[in-house]
ROLOVO-322390 format. One line per 3 residues: for each residue x, z, y of N, C-alpha, C. Coordinates in Angstrom, 2 decimals. Last residue first. Layout:
residues N
X,Z,Y,X,Z,Y,X,Z,Y ~ ...
//
This chain:
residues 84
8.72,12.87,29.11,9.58,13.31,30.42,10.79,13.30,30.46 ~ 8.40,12.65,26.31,7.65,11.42,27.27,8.41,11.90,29.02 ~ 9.94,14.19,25.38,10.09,12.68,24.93,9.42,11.96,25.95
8.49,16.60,25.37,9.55,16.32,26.27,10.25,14.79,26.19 ~ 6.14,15.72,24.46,5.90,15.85,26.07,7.20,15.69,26.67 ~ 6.10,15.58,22.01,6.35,14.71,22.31,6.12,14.54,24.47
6.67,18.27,21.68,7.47,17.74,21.19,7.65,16.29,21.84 ~ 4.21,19.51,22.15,5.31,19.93,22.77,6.51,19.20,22.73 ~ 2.74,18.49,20.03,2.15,18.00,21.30,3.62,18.03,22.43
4.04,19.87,17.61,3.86,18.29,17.91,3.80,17.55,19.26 ~ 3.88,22.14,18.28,5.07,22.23,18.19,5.07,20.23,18.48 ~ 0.50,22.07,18.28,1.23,22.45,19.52,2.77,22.22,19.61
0.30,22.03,15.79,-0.01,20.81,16.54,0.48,21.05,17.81 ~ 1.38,23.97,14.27,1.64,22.69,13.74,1.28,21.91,15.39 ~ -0.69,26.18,15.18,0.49,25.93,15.80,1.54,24.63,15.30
-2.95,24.86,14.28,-3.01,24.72,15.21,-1.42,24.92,16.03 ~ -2.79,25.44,11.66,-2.76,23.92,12.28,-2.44,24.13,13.69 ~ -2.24,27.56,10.54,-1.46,26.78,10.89,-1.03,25.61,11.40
-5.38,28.14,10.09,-4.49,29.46,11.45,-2.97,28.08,11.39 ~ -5.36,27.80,7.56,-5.90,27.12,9.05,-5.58,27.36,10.06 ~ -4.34,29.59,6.04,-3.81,28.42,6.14,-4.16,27.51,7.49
-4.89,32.82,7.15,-5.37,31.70,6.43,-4.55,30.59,7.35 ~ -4.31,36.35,5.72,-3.22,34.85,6.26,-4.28,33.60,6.03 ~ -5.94,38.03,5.31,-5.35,38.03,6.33,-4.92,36.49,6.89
-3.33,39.43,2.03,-4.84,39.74,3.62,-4.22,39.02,4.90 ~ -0.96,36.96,1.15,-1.33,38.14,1.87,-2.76,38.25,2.31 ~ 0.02,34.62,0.37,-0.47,35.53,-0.39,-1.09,36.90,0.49
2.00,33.87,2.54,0.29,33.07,2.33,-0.23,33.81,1.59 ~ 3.58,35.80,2.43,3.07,35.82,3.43,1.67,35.33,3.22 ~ 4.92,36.32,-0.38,5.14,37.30,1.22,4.58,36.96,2.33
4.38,33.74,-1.46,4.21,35.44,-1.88,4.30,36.69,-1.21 ~ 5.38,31.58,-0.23,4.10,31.86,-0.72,3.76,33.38,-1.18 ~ 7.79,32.32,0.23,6.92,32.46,1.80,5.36,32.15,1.34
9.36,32.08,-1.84,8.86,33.80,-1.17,7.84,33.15,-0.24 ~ 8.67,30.04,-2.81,8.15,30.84,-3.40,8.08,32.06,-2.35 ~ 10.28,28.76,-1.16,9.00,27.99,-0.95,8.33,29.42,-1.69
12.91,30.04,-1.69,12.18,29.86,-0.70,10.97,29.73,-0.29 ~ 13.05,28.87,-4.38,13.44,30.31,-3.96,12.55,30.46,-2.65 ~ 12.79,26.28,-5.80,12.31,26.60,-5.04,11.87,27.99,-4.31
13.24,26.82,-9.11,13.75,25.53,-8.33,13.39,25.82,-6.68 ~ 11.91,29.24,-9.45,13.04,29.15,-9.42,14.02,27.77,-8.72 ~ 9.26,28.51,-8.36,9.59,29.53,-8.32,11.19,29.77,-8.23
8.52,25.76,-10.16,9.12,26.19,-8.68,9.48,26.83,-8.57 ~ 7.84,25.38,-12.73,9.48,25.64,-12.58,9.60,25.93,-11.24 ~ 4.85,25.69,-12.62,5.39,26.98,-13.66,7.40,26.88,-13.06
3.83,24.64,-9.12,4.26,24.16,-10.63,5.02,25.80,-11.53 ~ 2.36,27.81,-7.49,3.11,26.91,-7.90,3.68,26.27,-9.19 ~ 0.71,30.10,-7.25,0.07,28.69,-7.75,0.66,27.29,-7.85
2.04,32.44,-6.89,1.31,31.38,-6.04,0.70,30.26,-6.23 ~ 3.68,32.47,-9.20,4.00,32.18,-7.92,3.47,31.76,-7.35 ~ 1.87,34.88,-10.84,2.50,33.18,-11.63,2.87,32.22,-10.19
0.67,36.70,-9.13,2.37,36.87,-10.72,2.80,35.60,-11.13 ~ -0.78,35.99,-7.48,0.92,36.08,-6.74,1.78,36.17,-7.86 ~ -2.90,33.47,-8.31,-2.45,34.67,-8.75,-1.15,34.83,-8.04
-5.66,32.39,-6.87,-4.50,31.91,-7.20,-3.36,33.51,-7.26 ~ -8.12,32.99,-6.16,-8.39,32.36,-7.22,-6.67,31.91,-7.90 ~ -7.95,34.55,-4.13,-7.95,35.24,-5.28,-8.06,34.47,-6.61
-7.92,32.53,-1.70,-6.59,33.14,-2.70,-6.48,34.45,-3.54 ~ -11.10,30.36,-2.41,-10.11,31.88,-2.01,-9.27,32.02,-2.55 ~ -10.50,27.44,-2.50,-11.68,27.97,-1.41,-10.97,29.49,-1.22
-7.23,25.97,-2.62,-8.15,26.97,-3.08,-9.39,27.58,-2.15 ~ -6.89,22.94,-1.19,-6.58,24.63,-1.74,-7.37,25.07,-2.30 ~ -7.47,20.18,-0.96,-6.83,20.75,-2.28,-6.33,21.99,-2.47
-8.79,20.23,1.63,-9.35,20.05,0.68,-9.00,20.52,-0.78 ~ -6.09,21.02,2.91,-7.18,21.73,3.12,-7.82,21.58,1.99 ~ -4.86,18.51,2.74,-4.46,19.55,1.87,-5.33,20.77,1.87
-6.00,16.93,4.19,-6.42,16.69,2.49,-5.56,17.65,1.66 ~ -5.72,17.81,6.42,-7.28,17.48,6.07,-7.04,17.38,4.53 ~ -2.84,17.21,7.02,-3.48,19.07,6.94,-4.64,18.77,6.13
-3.09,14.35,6.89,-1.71,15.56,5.14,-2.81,16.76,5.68 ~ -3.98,14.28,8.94,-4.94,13.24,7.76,-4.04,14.09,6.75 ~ -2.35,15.27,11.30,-3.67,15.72,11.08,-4.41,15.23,9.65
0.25,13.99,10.36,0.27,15.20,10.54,-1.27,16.04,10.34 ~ -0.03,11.46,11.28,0.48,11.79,9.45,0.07,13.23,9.34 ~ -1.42,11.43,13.69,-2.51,10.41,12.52,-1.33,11.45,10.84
1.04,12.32,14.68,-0.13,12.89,14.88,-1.24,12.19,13.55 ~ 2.98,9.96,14.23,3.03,11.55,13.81,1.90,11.85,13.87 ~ 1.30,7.91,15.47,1.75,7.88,14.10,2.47,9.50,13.39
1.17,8.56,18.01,-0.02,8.03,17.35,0.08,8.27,15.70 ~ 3.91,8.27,18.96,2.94,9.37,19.21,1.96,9.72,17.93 ~ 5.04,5.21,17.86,5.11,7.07,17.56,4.56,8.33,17.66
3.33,4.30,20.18,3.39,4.22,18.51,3.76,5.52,17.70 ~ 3.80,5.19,22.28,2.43,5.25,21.94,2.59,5.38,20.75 ~ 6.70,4.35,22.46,6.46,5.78,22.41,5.03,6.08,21.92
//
């Protein structure tokens, strides 16, 4: 169970840290007309991924960091009922 623990958490915190790094300092630098700054075919290959970039991360307001934390609580929560 340590293992696992250890090993979500280590994938989960080291992907947020280097995706942090690869955003954009501001989301004015990324346009909502060309989807968010997704590849030019997402948008359509990826209906979904597009609205929740455009209806939400696109928004005043929304920062990405704000998602770690509930990321880590759904984790922590997760492995509490595993461990009980």
């Amino acid at each position: 169970m340590a293992a696992h623990a250890y090993s979500v958490m280590d994938s989960y915190i080291y992907r947020f840290a280097l995706q942090q790094m690869a955003l954009p300092l501001e989301t004015s630098k990324v346009s909502c007309t060309d989807g968010g700054g997704l590849p030019p075919a997402a948008p359509h290959e990826f209906p979904h991924l597009s609205e929740m970039v455009i209806e939400h991360a696109m928004k005043p307001g929304y920062d990405y960091k704000d998602e770690f934390e509930f990321g880590l609580d759904l984790i922590l929560d997760g492995l509490e009922r595993l461990r009980a």
